[in-house]
C-alpha positions as CSV (number, residue, x, y, z in Angstrom):
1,X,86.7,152.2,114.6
2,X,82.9,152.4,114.1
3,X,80.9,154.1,116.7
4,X,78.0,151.8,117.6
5,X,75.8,153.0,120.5
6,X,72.6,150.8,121.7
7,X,70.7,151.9,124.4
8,X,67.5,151.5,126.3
9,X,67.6,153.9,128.5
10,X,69.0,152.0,131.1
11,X,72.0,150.7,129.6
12,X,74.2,151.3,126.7
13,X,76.1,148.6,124.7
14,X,79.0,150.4,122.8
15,X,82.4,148.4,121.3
16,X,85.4,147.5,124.2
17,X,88.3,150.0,124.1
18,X,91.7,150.1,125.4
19,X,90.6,152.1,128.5
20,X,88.3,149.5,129.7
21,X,90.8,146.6,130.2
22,X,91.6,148.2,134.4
23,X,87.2,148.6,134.9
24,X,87.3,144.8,133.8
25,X,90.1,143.6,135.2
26,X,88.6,145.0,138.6
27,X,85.7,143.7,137.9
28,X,87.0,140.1,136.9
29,X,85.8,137.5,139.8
30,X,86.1,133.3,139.9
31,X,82.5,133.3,138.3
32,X,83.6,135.3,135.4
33,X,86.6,133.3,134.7
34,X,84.5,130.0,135.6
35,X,81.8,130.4,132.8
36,X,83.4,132.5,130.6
37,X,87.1,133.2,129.8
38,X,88.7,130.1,131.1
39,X,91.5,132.0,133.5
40,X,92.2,135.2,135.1
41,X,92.8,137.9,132.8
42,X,95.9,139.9,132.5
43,X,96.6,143.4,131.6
44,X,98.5,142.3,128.7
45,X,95.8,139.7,127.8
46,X,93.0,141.9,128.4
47,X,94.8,144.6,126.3
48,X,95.6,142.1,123.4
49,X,91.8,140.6,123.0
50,X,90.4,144.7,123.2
51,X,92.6,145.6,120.1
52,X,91.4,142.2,118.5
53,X,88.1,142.7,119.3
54,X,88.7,146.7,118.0
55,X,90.2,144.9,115.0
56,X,86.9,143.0,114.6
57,X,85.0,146.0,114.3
58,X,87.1,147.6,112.0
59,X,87.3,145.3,109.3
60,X,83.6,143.9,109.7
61,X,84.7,140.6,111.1
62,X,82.5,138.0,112.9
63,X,82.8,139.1,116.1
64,X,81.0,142.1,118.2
65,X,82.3,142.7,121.4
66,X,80.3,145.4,123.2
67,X,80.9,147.0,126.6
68,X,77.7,147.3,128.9
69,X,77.8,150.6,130.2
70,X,75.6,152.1,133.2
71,X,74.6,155.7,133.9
72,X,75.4,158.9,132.9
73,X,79.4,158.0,133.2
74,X,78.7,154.8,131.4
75,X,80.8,152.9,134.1
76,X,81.8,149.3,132.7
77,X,79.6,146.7,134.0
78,X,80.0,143.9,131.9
79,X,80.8,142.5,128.3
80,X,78.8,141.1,125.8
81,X,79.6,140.0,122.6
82,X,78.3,138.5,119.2
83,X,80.1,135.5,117.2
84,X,78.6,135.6,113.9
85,X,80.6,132.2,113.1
86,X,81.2,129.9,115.0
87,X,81.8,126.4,115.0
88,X,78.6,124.1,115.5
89,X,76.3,126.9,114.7
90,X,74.3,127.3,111.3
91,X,74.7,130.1,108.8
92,X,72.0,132.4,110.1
93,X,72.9,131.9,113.8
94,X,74.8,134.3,116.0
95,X,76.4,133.0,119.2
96,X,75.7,135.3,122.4
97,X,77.8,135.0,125.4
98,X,77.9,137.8,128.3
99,X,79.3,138.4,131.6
100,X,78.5,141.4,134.7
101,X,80.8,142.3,137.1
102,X,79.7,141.2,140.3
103,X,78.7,144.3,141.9
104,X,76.3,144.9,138.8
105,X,74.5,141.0,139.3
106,X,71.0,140.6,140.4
107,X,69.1,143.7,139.0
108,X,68.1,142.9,135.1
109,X,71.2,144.5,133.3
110,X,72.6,141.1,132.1
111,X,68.9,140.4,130.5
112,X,68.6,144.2,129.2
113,X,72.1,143.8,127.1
114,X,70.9,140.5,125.6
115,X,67.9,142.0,124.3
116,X,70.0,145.1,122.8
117,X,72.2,142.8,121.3
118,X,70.3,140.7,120.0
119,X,68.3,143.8,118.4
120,X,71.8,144.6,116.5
121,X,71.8,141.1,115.8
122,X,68.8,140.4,113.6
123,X,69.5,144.2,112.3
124,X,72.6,142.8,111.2
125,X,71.7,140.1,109.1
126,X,71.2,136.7,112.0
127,X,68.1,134.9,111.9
128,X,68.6,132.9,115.1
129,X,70.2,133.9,118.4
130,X,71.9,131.2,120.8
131,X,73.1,131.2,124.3
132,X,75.2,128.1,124.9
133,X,75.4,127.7,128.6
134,X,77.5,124.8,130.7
135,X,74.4,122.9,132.5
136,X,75.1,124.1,135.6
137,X,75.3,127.8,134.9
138,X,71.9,128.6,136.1
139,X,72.4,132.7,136.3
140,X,73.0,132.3,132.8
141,X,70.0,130.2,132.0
142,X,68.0,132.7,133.8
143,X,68.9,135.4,131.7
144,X,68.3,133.5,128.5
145,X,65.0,132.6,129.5
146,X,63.7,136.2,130.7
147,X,65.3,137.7,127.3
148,X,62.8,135.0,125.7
149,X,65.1,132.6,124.8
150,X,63.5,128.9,124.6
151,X,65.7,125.8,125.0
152,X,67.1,123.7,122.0
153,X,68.1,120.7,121.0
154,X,72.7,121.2,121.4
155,X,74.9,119.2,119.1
156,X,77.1,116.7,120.7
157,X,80.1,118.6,120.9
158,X,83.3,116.3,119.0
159,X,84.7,116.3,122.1
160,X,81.4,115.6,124.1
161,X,81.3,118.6,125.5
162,X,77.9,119.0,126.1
163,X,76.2,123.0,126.4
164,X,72.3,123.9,127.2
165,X,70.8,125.2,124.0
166,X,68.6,128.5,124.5
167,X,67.8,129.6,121.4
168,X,65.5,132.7,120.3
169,X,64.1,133.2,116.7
170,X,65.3,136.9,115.6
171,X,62.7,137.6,112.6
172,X,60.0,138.9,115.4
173,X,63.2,141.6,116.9
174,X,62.6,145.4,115.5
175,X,65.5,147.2,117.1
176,X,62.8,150.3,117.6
177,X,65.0,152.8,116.9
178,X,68.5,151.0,117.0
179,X,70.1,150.6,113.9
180,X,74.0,149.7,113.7
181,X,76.2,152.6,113.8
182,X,74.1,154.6,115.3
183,X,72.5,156.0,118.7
184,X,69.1,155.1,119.4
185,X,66.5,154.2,122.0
């Protein structure tokens, strides 16, 4: 698997592997599975989708799945990942969609690692990020607005699903330093 590190400083967004499925299963709480996996993971499940999402990587697939890391340990605080095809989106467009751990919640690290990501993004080829977020998923709202996301216009979902838009034009983003595959600041 590639080695992709993106950091600020703060935090450090590097691919999921195998020995973060117990840091995220511990970590896993009713908002987590609320706004973002659906149901409580399993070691087996969480296992599986880590060697998919390794698989991903490997073969330059659409998705990104990146760990957010904290300190000098780079302790697993979160997830974040980039769909670079996904259904309802436009060529160009790169889905974001992230989760913290709740004892990581509240202090900026959810808004730092959508910034990095989207960095990799627009280095990677995407001209448009987008956060969909279910309406009343304000947390999530909140970090797509301080990253600078602005709100869009959502398709009507075929099976009227209906998502928040936040969208944020990647042409301005110069990763400073970040380029994918390697380290930077």
């Amino acid at each position: 698997m590639r080695e992709v590190k993106l950091s600020d400083g703060i935090i450090t967004l590097s691919p999921l592997r195998l020995d973060d499925a117990e840091a995220h299963l511990a970590g896993e709480d009713e908002q987590l599975v609320r706004w973002l996996s659906g149901g409580p993971g399993t070691r087996e499940g969480v296992e599986a989708y880590i060697r998919h999402c390794q698989e991903q990587w490997d073969t330059a697939g659409p998705l990104r799945a990146f760990g957010i890391r904290v300190g000098t340990d780079e302790a697993l605080a979160g997830t974040i990942d980039l769909r670079f095809t996904v259904e309802g989106l436009s060529p160009g467009q790169v889905n974001v969609a992230y989760g913290l751990y709740p004892s990581w919640r509240g202090s900026g690290l959810a808004t730092r690692a959508v910034v990095l990501a989207s960095r990799y993004a627009a280095s990677s080829g995407a001209k448009e990020a987008v956060i969909r977020a279910e309406p009343g998923n304000v947390a999530s709202a909140a970090v797509a607005r301080r990253a600078g996301f602005i709100p869009g216009e959502p398709p009507q979902g075929e099976d009227g699903t209906r998502l928040d838009w936040y969208i944020q034009d990647l042409s301005s983003l110069r990763l400073q330093g970040v380029t994918p595959g390697r380290a930077g600041s």
